[in-house]
N, C-alpha and C positions, 0 to 999 in steps of 0.2 A: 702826612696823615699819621699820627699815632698808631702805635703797633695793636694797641689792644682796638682801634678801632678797625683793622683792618682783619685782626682774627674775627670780631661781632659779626663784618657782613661775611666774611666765608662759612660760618656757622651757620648765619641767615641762609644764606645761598644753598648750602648743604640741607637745611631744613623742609626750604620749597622746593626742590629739586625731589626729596621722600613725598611730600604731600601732594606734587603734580604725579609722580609715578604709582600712587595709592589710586589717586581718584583718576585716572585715566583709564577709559576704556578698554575693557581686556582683546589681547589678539584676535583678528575676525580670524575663525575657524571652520571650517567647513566639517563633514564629515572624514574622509578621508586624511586631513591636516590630521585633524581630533582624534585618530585611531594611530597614524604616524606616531604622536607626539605621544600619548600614554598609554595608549591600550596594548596588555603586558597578556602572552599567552602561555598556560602554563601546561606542565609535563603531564597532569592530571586528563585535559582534555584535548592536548592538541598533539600532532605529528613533528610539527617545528615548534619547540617553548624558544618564548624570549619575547624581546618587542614586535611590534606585529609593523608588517614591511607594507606597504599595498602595491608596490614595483614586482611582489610576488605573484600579486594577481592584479596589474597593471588594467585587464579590461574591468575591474569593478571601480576604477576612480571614477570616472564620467558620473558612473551607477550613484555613486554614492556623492559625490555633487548635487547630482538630479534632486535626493531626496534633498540636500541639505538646502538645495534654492526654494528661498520662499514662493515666488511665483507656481511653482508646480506643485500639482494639487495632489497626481496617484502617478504612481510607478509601479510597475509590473515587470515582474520578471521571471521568463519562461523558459527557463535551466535544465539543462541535465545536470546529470551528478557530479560531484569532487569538483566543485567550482565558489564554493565558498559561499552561499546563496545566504544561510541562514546564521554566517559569521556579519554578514555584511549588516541581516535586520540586528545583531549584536552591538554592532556598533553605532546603529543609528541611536537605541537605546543608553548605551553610553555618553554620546555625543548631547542627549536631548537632558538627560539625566545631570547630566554636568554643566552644560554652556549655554542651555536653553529650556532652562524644567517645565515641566507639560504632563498631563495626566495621559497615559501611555493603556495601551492592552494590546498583548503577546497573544495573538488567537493561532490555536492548532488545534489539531484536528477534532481531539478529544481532551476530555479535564485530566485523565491519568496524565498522556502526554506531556500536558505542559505541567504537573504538579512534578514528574520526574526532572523535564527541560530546567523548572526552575532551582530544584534539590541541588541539582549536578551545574549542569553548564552555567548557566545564570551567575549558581551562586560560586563558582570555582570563577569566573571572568571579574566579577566584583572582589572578590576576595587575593583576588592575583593581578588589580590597579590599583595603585593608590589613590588615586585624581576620584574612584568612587568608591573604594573602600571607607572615607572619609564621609562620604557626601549620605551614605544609606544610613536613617534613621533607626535608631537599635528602642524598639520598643517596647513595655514590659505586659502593655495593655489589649496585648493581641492585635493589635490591626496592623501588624509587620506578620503576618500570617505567610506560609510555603509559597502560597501563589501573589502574597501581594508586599511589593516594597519599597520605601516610603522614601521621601527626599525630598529638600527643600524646596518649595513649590510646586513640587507632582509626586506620584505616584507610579507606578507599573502595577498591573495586574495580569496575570497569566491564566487561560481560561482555554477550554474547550468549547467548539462548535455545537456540540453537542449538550450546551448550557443554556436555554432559551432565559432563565430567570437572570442568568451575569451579563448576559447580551445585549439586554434593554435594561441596563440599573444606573447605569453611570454613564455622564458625559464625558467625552476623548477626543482627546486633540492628536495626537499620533497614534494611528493602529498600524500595528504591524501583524500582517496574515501570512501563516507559514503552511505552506501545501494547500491549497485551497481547492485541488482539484480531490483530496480525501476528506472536504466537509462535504455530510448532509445535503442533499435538497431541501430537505425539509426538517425543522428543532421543533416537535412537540407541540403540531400543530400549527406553531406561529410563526413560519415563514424559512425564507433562506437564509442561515445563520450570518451570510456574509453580511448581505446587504441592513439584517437587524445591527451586525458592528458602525456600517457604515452611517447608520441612520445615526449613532448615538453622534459622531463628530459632527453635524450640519451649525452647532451651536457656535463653533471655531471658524474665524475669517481664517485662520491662518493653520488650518487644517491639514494633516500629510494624512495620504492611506498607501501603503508600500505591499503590496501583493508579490508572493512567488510562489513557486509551483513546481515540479515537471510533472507538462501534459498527460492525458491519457487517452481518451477515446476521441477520433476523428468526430465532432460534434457535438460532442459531451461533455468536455471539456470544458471548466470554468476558466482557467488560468490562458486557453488557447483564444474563448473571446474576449477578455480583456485585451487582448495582445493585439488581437485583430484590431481593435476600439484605439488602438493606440499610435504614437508614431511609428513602431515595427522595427528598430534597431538593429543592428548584426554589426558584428565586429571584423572588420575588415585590417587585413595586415599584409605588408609588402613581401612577394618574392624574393629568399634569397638572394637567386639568381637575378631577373628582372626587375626588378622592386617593383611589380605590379602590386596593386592593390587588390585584395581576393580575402573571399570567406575561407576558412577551411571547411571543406565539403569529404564527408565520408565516401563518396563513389572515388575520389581523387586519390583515395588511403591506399599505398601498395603494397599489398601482404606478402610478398616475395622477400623485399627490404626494406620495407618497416619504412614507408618514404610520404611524401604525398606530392602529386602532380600538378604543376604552375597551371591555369589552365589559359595562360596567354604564351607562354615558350617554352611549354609543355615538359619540362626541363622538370627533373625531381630532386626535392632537398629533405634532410636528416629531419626528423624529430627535435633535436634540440637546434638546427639551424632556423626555421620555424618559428619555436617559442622562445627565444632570444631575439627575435624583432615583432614579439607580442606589444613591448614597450612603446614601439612606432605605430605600432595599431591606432584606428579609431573607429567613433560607433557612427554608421551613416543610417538616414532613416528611411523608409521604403514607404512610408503614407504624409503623404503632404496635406490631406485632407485635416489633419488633425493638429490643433496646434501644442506645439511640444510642449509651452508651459499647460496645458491642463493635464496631458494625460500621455507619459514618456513610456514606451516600452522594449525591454530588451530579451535578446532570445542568442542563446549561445550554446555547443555542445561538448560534451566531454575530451571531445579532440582540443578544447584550449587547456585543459585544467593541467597544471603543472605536478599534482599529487597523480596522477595518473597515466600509466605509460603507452604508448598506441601501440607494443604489442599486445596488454593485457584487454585491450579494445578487443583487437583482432581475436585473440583467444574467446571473447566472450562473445563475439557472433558467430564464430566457428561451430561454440556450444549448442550453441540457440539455433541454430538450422535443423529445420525438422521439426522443431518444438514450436507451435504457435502462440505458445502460452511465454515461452522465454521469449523467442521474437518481440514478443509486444516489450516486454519489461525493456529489454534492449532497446529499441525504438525509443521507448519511453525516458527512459535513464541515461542513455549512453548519446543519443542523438538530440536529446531533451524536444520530440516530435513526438506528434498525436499519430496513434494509430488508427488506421483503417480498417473499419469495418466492411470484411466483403458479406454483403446480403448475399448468401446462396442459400440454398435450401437442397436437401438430400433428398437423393432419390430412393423410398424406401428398397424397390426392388433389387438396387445395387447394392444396397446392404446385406439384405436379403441372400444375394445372390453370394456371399462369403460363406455361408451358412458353409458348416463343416464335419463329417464324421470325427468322431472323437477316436474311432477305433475299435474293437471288437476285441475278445479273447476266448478260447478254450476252457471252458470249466470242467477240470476234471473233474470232479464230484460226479460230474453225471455227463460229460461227453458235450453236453451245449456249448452254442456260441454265445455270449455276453454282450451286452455296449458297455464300453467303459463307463462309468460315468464320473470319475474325478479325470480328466489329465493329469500325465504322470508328474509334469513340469510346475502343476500347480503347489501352492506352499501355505496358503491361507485363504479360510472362505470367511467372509464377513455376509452380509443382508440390509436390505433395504425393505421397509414396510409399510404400504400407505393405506389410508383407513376413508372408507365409504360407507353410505349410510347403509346398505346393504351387502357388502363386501369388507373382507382382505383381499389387498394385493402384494404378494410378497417375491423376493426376487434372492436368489441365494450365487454370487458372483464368489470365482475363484482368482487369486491373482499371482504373480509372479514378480521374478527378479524386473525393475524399470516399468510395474507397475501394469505389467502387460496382463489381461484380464480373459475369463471365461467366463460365459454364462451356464451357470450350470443348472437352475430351474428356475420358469418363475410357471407362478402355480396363485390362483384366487380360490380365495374357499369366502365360497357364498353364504351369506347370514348376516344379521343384526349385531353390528359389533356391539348391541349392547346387552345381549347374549350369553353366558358364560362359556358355551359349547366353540362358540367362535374361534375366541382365545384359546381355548384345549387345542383345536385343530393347529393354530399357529405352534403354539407350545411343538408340535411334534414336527413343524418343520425346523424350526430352530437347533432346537435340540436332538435331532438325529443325528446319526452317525453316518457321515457318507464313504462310499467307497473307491479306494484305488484296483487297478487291477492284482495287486499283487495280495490282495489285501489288507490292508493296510487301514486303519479309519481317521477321521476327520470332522470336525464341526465347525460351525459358525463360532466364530472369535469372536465377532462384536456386530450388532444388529441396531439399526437407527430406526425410530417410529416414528409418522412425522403425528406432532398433536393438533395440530390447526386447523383440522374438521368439525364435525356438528356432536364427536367424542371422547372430548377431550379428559372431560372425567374417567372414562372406562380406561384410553390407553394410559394416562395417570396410575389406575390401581395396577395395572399390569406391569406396567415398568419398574416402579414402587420395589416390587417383592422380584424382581429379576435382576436389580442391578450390577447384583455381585456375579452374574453371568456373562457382562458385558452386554445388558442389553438398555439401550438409552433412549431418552424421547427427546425428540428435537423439534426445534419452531423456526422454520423457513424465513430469511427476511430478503428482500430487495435490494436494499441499499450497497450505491456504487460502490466496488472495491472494498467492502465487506471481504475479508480472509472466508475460506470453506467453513471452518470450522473455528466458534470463540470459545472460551474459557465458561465453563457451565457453573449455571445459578440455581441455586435452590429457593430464588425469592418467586416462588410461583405454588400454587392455590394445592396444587398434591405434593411439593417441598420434594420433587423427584431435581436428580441432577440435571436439568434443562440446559440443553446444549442449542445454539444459535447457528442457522447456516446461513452460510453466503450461497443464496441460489442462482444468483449470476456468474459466480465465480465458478461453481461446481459446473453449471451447463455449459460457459465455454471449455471448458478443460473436457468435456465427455466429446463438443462437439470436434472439438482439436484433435480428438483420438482418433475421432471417427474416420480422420483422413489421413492418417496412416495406413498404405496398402499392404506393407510387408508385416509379417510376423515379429515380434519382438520387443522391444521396449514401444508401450502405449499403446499395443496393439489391440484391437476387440474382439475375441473368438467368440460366435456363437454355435451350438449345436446343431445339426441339420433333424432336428427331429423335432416336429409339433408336440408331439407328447411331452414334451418336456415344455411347453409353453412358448416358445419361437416358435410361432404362426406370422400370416401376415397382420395380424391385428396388433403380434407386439411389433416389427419393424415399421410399419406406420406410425403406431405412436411413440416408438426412438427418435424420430424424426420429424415430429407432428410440429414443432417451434422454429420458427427464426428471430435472430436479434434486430431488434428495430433502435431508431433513436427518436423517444417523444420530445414534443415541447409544452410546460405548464407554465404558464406567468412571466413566459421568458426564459427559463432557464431547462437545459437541457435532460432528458434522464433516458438512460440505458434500459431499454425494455425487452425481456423475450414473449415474445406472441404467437398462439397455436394458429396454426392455419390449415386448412383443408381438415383432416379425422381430428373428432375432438379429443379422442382419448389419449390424452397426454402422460397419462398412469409410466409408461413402463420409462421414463427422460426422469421424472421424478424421481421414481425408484432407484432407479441406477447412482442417480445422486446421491440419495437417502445409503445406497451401500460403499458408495464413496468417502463418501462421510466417515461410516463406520471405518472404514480403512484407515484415515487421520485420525480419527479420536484412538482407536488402538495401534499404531504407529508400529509394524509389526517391523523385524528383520526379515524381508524377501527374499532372504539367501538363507530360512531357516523353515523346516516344515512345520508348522502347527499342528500336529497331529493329535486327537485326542488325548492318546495319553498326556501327551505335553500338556495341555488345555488345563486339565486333570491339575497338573502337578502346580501347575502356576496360578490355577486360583484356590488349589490348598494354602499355597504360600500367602495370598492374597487373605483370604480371611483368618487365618493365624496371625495376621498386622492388623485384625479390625478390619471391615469392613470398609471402603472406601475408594473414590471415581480413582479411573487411572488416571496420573498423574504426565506419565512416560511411556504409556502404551504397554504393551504385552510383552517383551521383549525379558 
């Protein structure tokens, strides 16, 4: 054979050799391949920059398989913290974006949330791979918009719960839901924001919905029944010593030496002997009823996560003892388990029965004996104010260093709040000067009114022309896990600084107090003197609510319910001066004292007029 015939067919050969490796099917990927191979972490948003390892977090392969198989329709997962939960929905994103385009929606909690998620993280993960730095459509037309970004044959959009109009607009093939136990019951009348996501994918055979969470409330909990609904995962990993197969279990955790207990040869191993045979781990499932391709779920606690050390576990339930309000968070975060609600109810008479002189003094001036009426220990009085058709009720709390608290009067002045005379008389509780034994004086630092009575105009003009006093109107909401206190709006009908409570939040945290018996941080002092308003009508209605868990349509909601005296006035109140305590955000380790008061809302309207920002401080 001639030489140039034999160069033609190696040329041939070299030809179809490019043309079969063009048109050949690219590598089957999975999710966790697909983050191995490109997904690059950078210094901006991560603790470890560089290639992202999943042998790092070795229990999320399975996870991230799960979503990647077609057959399985939702995954759930029911996490505590520093365990990678919402790097994981990052890469399914990636994964889908690049090796399977699909129109996507990132649901959190809220629209700021994900308009921030996708500013920052989003856009630092895309712009730090190249496999999608390449792939996002750069457009000049607007519709590459903060929350939405574009790519060949899908999209993403990043949305909040609390969007009913982005909820029901477009069809999706992959939703990915982040914290699900902080959406909404209910979006603006039109249902559970979840399920309006869920509804938009029914139009995709080949639909993923990938939920996570950590839990919150024993029952209440959106992310704990899906989990129930599901196959029930836990990751199990060999002993050390025995190579038994075992959860890591926090009763097992030994805070002497930082160890945890086999609980087959009871034998204890290191921290890092542990999570170096995380790798040999696997997920077994605890519900056979359900079959794993429709609906996989996994539940794992911060005792696996490799960012987080088990002493700093241990330090953080050490903190939280005592505190039921930390407990839960812990439970919540660190153990990634729903907390229990105990249904008790207070006895008011053992509240009652704390009641306490405050103390007595000599008054030279003329030889009598005195009641105190500040504690000397006290450092700031704030108010709570609630408004009835024929009443004020107003309540004037003193507090201390760890938030530990005095009642110092509550007082109703009868009349028509829509009266002028009414408000004079408030005017002169607010604005008095109270006294220490030494003499010394003091005022309310900041006063909450709630407006969501049948007066809403009246306390509007009052608040209006008092704000540079610290005095603010607030509108009570329900809604789970609501913070005490949000970020005030002026988009309301008297353009006063409208401040938002979380009145669930406030009433666990007063009822958490309530069961501290010693003196000190959290503690409740009240007066032993009716004349000061501590009767038994106000310790009945401290105590008049318990927390219930309702059910509407299915889905669960956290409710406090009066029971037995209706007058729930003085639980409210107490809130209402809680309140006020956050919104002016004082130092407790500083006295307020009029003068001070004086000097700092000179300084205050010398800057203009305007809400504090940073509190009083």
């Amino acid at each position: 054979m001639k030489k140039e015939s034999v160069a033609d067919l190696k040329r041939a050969n070299d030809l179809f050799k490019k043309i079969f490796s063009v048109l050949k099917p690219p590598p089957k990927l999975t999710i966790d391949t697909w983050s191995d191979k490109y997904r690059i972490l950078s210094t901006k948003t991560s603790s470890e920059p560089g290639r992202w390892n999943t042998d790092r977090v070795p229990f999320q392969r399975e996870v991230m398989r799960a979503i990647s198989d077609k057959r399985t329709e939702k995954v759930v997962m029911m996490y505590g913290a520093q365990l990678s939960k919402t790097e994981i929905l990052m890469n399914t994103f990636g994964f889908y974006a690049d090796y399977d385009p699909a129109p996507i929606m990132f649901l959190m909690p809220t629209k700021d949330m994900a308009q921030d998620f996708s500013s920052t993280r989003l856009n630092d993960m895309i712009l730090s791979t190249p496999q999608l730095r390449n792939k996002i459509i750069e457009s000049d037309n607007s519709r590459d918009t903060k929350r939405q970004k574009e790519f060949a044959g899908g999209y993403i959009v990043l949305t909040g719960s609390n969007s009913a109009a982005e909820l029901s607009s477009r069809p999706i093939r992959i939703l990915l839901a982040d914290e699900i136990d902080r959406f909404p019951s209910n979006v603006k009348g039109e249902g559970d924001p979840l399920n309006l996501a869920i509804e938009r994918t029914k139009t995709f055979w080949n639909k993923k919905i990938v939920l996570t969470s950590t839990p919150t409330i024993k029952g209440g909990s959106r992310v704990e029944l899906e989990y129930e609904n599901s196959t029930k995962e836990e990751y199990y990993v060999p002993c050390p010593k025995c190579g038994e197969m075992q959860t890591l279990k926090w009763r097992n955790i030994m805070f002497e030496d930082v160890t945890h207990k086999c609980e087959k040869c009871l034998e204890t191993s290191s921290e890092y002997e542990w999570k170096r045979n995380l790798i040999k781990g696997e997920w077994r499932a605890h519900n056979s009823e359900v079959d794993r391709f429709q609906v996989r779920g996994f539940h794992i606690s911060e005792l696996y996560s490799p960012f987080s050390k088990w002493s700093s576990i241990i330090n953080k339930f050490k903190a939280a003892k005592g505190d039921e309000q930390l407990m839960k968070v812990f439970v919540n975060t660190a153990l990634g388990e729903c907390w229990e609600e105990k249904v008790e109810r207070f006895n008011f008479e053992e509240i009652q029965a704390r009641a306490e002189d405050y103390g007595e003094y000599l008054n030279h001036e003329d030889g009598t004996y005195e009641e105190v009426e500040i504690p000397d220990k006290v450092n700031v009085l704030t108010a709570g104010v609630d408004v009835q058709d024929n009443r004020l009720e107003v309540e004037i709390v003193g507090w201390a260093k760890g938030e530990e608290s005095w009642g110092i009067y509550y007082k109703v002045i009868m009349g028509n709040p829509a009266l002028p005379y009414v408000w004079n008389e408030l005017d002169q509780v607010l604005m008095k000067d109270y006294s220490y034994q030494n003499g010394e004086k003091i005022r309310v630092a900041c006063a909450c009114i709630d407006t969501g009575g049948h007066h809403t105009d009246d306390v509007y003009r009052y608040v209006k022309a008092r704000e540079q006093l610290n005095i603010f109107g607030i509108k009570g909401s329900g809604e789970t896990g609501r913070p005490l206190i949000s970020r005030p709006s002026k988009n309301n009908k008297g353009g006063i600084s409208l401040f938002v409570l979380g009145v669930n939040t406030g009433k666990d945290t007063i009822m958490s107090n309530l069961k501290v018996k010693e003196p000190g941080a959290k503690y409740m002092h009240y007066p032993n003197d009716p004349k000061r308003g501590y009767d038994e009508v106000y310790f009945k209605g401290l105590t008049s609510e318990i927390k219930v868990v309702t059910f509407s349509k299915g889905q669960a909601k956290i409710e406090w319910k009066t029971i037995g005296d209706k007058r729930n006035e003085p639980l409210d109140i107490r809130n209402y001066a809680q309140a006020a305590l956050r919104i002016a955000n004082p130092d407790l380790d500083i006295r307020y004292s009029t003068d001070l008061l004086n000097g700092l809302r000179t300084q205050r309207v010398s800057r203009r007029r305007k809400i504090l920002s940073k509190g009083i401080k």
